[in-house]
N, C-alpha and C positions, 0 to 999 in steps of 0.2 A: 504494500500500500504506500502509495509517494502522497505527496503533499498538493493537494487540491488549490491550483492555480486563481481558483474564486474566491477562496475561503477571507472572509472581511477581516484579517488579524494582520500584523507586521510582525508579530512577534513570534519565534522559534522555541521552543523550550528542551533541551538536550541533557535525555537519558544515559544511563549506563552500556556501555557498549556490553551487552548482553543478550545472549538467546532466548531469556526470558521474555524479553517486548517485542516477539516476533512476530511475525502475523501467523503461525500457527499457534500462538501462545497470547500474552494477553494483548499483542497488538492488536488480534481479531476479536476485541471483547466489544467491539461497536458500541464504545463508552462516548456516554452523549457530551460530559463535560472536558472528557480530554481524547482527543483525536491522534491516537499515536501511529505514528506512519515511520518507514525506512527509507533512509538516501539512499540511492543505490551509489555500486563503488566504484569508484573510476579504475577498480583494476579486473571489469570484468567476471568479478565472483561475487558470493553471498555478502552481506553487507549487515555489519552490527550496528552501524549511524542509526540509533532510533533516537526521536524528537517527536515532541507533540504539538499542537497549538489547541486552542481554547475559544469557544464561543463568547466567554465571560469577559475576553481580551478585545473582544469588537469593539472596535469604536475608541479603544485605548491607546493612548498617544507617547504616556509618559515609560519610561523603561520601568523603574524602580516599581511603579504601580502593579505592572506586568510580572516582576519579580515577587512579589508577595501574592499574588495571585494564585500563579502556579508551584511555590512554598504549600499555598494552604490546600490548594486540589491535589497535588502530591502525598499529602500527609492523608488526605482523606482517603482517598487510593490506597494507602498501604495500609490505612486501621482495615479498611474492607479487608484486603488478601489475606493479611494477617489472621482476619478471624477463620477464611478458610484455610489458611493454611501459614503456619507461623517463619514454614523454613525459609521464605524468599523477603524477608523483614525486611533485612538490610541492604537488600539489591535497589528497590522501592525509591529511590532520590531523587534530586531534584540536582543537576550538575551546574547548571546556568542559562538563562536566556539571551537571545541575541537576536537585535532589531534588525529583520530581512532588508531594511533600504538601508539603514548608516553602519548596519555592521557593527553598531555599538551594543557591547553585552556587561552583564553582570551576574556573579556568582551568589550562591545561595549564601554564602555568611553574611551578604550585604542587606538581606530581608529583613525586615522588621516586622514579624508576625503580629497580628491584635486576636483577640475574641471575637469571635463576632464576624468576622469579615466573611464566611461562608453563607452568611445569611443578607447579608446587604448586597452583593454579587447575585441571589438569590431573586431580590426586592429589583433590581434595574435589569436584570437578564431581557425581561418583556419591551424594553428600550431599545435594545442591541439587536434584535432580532426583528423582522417582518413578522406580520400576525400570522403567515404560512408556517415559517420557520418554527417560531413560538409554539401552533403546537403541534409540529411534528416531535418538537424537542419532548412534552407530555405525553405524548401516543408511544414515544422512547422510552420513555420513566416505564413504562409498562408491559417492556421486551422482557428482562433480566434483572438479576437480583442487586448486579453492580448499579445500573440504570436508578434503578427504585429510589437504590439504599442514599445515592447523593444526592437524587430530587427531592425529597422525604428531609434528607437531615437541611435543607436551604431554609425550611420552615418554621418559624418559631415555636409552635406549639409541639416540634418533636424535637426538641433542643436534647432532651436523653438520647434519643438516633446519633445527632451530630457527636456528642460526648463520647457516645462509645463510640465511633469511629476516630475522635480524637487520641482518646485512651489507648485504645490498641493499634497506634502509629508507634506508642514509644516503647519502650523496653516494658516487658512484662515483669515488673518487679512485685514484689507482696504489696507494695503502698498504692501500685497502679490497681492492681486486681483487685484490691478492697474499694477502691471509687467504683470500678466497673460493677461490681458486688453491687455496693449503694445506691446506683445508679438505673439497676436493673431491676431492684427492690422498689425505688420509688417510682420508676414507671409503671411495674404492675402494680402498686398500689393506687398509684394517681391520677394518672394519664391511660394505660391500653387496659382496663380492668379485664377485659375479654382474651388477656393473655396471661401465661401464668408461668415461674419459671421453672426448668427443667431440673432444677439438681434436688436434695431432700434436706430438710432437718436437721439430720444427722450428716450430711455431707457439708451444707453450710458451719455446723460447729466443728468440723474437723480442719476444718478451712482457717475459722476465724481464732483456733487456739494457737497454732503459730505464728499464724500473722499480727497478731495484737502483742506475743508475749517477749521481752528481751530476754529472756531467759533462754528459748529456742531459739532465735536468728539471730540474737545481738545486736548489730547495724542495721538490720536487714528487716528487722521488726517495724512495725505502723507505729508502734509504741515505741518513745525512752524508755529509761529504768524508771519503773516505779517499784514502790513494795514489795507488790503483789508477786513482780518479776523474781525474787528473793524465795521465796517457794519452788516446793518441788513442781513440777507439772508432770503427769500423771496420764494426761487428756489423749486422745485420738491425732494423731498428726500428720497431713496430709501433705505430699511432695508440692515445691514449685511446680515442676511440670504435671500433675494428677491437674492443680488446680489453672493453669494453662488452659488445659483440657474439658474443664467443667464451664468455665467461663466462656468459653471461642464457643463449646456445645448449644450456652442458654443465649447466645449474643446473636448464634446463625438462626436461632430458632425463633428469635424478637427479631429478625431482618424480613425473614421469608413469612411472618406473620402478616407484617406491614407492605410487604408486594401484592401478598394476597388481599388484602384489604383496600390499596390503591387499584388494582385491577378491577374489582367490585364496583366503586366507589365515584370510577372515572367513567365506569360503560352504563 
């Protein structure tokens, strides 16, 4: 897939030279917000050059703008894979953008991420695009689970969706898995009552004994040393990677919940 001579953007965004972003891989995931394509190589053979550009970048002028743009849809992108699949985390980046006419680029340390910025790109998107465009872009949200999950988290009211694909962009540590835990508690309490989630009771508290206690992780604990931490513990103790596992399990099950529900919703 090359890069569409029409497409309203000046801006390039350049990937990992990697077989991961290929078009039999996630280049062919006809991801409505990031359009990844291959240059082909001037030597004749197979070619790693994957870039993407952005519909969210139409009509955008300024580079550094452009830069934090594709920072935050990057990041978004890889809490998604991540939930399916954790092993390709760190491939997932963002290398630097570079403005197609001046040739002027910038690196990802130069971003300056906000909150929030997924949902305001969200809010102007219907500006950047023809009323045709606009909602072919919606009739997209309701191909695939990638599609859904970042149309779905642009909205405020699923601010838990956006989080948990924020959350599992970063390193899955005990302090991360406990917000996603929180997170996925207060949704089905607050927000999708008609979802419920997947792990038990008893796998929740086998969870939350290490994660809270300095006594089992030391640094690595959600908690300093308190007290309590001074005592023996006793309790059920579940691995990093067990709870990896339980979480990516109740995260893909709140994704594909909310596709199903968009699909309903839209026809």
């Amino acid at each position: 897939m090359y890069r569409p001579v029409t497409s309203n953007t000046m801006f390039d965004f350049y990937l990992p030279e990697n077989q991961f972003f290929a078009s039999w891989n996630m280049g062919g995931w006809d991801i409505n917000d990031i359009s990844i394509y291959t240059e082909p190589s001037l030597h004749d053979c197979p070619s790693d050059d994957h870039r993407f550009y952005s519909v969210h970048c139409n009509n955008i002028s300024d580079l550094k703008k452009a830069l934090d743009i594709g920072i935050e849809l990057v990041s978004l992108l890889r809490g998604f894979y991540t939930i399916l699949n954790e092993e390709k985390q760190k491939v997932i980046e963002l290398q630097k953008v570079v403005n197609s006419k001046t040739r002027q680029e910038l690196y990802m340390d130069e971003a300056e991420f906000y909150f929030g910025l997924y949902q305001e790109l969200g809010d102007t998107l219907k500006f950047k695009l023809t009323p045709h465009e606009f909602q072919q872009y919606k009739l997209n949200a309701q191909e695939n689970l990638v599609n859904s999950s970042m149309y779905l988290a642009q909205k405020q009211e699923n601010i838990g969706l956006y989080l948990l694909l924020k959350y599992f962009s970063m390193p899955l540590t005990w302090a991360i898995l406990y917000k996603i835990m929180e997170t996925l508690e207060t949704i089905e309490k607050h927000h999708d009552k008609g979802w419920s989630i997947t792990y038990t009771k008893a796998e929740r508290t086998k969870f939350t004994n290490p994660a809270n206690n300095f006594s089992l992780l030391q640094i690595d604990a959600r908690h300093g040393l308190k007290f309590e931490s001074l005592k023996p513990n006793s309790g059920n103790i579940m691995t990093l990677d067990e709870a990896k596992i339980m979480f990516r399990a109740c995260t893909l099950s709140y994704l594909k919940y909310k596709y199903e529900e968009l699909k309903t919703s839209e026809n």
